[in-house]
C-alpha distance (Angstrom), angle and dihedral (degrees) to the residues before:
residue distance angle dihedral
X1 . . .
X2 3.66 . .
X3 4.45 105.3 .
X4 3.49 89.6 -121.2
X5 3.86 108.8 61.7
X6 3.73 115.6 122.8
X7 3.93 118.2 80.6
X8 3.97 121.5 -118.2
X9 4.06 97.2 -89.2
X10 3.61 107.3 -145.2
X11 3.76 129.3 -112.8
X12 3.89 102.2 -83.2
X13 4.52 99.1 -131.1
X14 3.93 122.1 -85.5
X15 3.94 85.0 10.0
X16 3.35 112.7 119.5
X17 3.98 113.2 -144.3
X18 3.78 118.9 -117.4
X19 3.45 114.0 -122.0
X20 3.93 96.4 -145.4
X21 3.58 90.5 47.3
X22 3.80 88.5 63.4
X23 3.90 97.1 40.4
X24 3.72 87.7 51.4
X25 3.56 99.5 55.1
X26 3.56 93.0 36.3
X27 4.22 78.1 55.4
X28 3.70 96.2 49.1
X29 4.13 85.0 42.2
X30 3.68 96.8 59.6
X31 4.00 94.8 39.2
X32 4.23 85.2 56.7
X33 3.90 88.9 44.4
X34 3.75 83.3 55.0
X35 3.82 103.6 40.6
X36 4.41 84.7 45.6
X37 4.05 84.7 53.3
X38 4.01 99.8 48.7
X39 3.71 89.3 41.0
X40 3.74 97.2 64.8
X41 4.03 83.3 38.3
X42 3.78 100.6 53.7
X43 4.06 136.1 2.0
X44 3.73 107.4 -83.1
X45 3.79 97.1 -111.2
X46 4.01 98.5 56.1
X47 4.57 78.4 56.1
X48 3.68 109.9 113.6
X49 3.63 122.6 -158.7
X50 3.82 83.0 -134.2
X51 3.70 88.5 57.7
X52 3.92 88.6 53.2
X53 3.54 94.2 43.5
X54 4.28 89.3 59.5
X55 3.37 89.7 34.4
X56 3.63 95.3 56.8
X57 4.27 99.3 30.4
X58 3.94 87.7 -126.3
X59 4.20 113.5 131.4
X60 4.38 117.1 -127.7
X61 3.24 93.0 -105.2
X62 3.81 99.8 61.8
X63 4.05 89.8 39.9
X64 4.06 83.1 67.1
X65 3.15 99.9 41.7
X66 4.05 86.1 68.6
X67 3.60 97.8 26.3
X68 3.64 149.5 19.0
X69 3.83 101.6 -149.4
X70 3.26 146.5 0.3
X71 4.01 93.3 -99.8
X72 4.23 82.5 58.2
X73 3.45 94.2 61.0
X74 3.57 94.7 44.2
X75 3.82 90.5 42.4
X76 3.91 88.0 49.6
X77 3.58 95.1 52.5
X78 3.47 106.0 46.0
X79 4.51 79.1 52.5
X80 3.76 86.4 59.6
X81 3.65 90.2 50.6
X82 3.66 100.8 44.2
X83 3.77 88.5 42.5
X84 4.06 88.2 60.5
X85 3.59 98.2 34.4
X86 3.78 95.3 50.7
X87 3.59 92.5 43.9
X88 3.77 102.9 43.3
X89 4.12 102.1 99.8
X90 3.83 89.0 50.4
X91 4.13 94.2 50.8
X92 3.74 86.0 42.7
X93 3.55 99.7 51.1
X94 3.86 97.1 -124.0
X95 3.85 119.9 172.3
X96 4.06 110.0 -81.9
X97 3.67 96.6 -131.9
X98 4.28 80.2 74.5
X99 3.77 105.6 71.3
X100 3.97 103.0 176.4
X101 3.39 131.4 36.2
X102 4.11 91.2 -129.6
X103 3.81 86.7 152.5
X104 3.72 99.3 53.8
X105 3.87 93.6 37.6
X106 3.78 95.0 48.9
X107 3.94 93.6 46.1
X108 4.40 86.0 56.4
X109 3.64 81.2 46.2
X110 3.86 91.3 59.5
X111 3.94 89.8 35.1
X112 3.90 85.3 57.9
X113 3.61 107.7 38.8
X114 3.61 102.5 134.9
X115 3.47 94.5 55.1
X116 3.91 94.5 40.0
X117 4.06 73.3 55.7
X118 3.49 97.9 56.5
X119 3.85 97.5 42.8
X120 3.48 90.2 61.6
X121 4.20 93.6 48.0
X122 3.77 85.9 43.1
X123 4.24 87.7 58.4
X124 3.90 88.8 -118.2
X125 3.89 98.6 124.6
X126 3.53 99.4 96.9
X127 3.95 95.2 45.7
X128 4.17 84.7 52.4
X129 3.85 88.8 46.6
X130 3.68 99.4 41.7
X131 4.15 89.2 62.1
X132 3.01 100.1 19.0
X133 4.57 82.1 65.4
X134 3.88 92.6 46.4
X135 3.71 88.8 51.7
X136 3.56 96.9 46.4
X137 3.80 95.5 40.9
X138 4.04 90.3 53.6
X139 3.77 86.6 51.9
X140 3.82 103.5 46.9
X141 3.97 89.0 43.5
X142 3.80 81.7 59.1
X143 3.88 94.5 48.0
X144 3.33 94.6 45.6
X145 4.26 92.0 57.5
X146 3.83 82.9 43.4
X147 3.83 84.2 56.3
X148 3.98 88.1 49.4
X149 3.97 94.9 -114.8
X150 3.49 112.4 155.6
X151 3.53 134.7 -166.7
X152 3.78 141.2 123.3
X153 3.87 112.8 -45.5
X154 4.26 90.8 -120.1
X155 3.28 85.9 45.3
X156 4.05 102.7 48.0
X157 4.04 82.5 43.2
X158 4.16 93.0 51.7
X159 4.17 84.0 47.3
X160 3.44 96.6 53.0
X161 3.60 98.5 38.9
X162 3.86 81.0 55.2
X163 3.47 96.0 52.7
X164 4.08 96.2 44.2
X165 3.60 80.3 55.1
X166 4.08 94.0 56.8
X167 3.89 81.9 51.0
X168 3.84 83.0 71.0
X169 3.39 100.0 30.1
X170 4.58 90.5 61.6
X171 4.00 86.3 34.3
X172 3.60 93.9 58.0
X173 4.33 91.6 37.0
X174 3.50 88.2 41.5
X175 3.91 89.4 49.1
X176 4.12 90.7 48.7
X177 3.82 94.8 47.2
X178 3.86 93.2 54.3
X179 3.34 100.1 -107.3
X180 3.58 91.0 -71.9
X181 4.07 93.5 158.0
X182 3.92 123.8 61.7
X183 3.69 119.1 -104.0
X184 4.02 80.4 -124.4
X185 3.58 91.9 61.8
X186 3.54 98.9 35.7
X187 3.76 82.8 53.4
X188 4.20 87.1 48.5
X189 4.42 86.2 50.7
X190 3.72 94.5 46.9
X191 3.94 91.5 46.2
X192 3.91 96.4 46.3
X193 4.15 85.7 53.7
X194 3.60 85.2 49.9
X195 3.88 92.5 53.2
X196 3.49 97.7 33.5
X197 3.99 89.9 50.6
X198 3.40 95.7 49.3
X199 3.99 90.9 49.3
């Protein structure tokens, strides 16, 4: 949720980097940087794609090359996000019995307040939510196999759309209550209704 959310990968050996690959994500990059900045400056409807273009020193034609509006860069970024957020445990080889990274996506969260801020005065929330649950509902249904849980396929889908959904529900409590619990033991609360739930 902040445009710039995926670490540098490194060159994979005897592959040669492509150039263009690098110039267009450093493109898509900079356009984020500049849609995160005018959000927290202005509600996300009075945004301009001129205003992003100046803002981040890229010409029309390149903006459309990547994107058709401004809601498609916006839309695309928050993807790339949710896409490394969601999948984060599984790259990093975390235990299976832990099925969302709660701890690591609350302490962004409180890394990126002002912006999480202006999402929600912009009327964004339920675009960020909306992904941001079919991401994390693909990725818990896969931790949970990982974990060995088995159970119906509708049924294993239902659970961990249910439980994506509590990701939102303690974000946006956690959020209200000024972040008076640690992401650690927000991560602990959301795991023991996991286990609990699943019996």
């Amino acid at each position: 949720m902040s445009g710039n959310t995926e670490p540098r990968q490194p060159p994979q050996p005897n592959v040669k980097p492509a150039r263009t690959d690098r110039r267009v994500r450093r493109t898509r990059d900079t356009l984020g940087s500049a849609l995160v900045q005018l959000i927290q400056e202005k509600p996300f409807d009075e945004i301009t794609v001129q205003q992003l273009l100046d803002r981040a020193g890229v010409s029309r034609s390149t903006f459309y090359t990547h994107y058709r509006d401004k809601d498609d860069l916006f839309l695309s970024d928050l993807e790339d996000f949710f896409e490394f957020i969601s999948t984060l445990l599984t790259r990093q080889g975390a235990p299976a019995k832990r099925v969302a990274p709660v701890q690591e996506f609350l302490s962004h969260l409180a890394d990126v307040r002002e912006f999480h801020d202006a999402l929600v005065a912009s009327g964004k929330m339920d675009d960020v939510r909306e992904l941001g649950l079919g991401y994390f509902a693909r990725s818990i249904e896969q931790r949970l196999l990982m974990a060995g849980v088995t159970m119906d396929a509708a049924c294993l889908r239902a659970t961990s759309h249910a439980f994506a959904g509590s990701v939102f529900s303690l974000m946006e409590w956690w959020l209200c209550h000024n972040m008076s619990i640690s992401p650690c033991d927000m991560d602990k609360l959301f795991h023991r209704l996991v286990w609990d739930g699943i019996g």
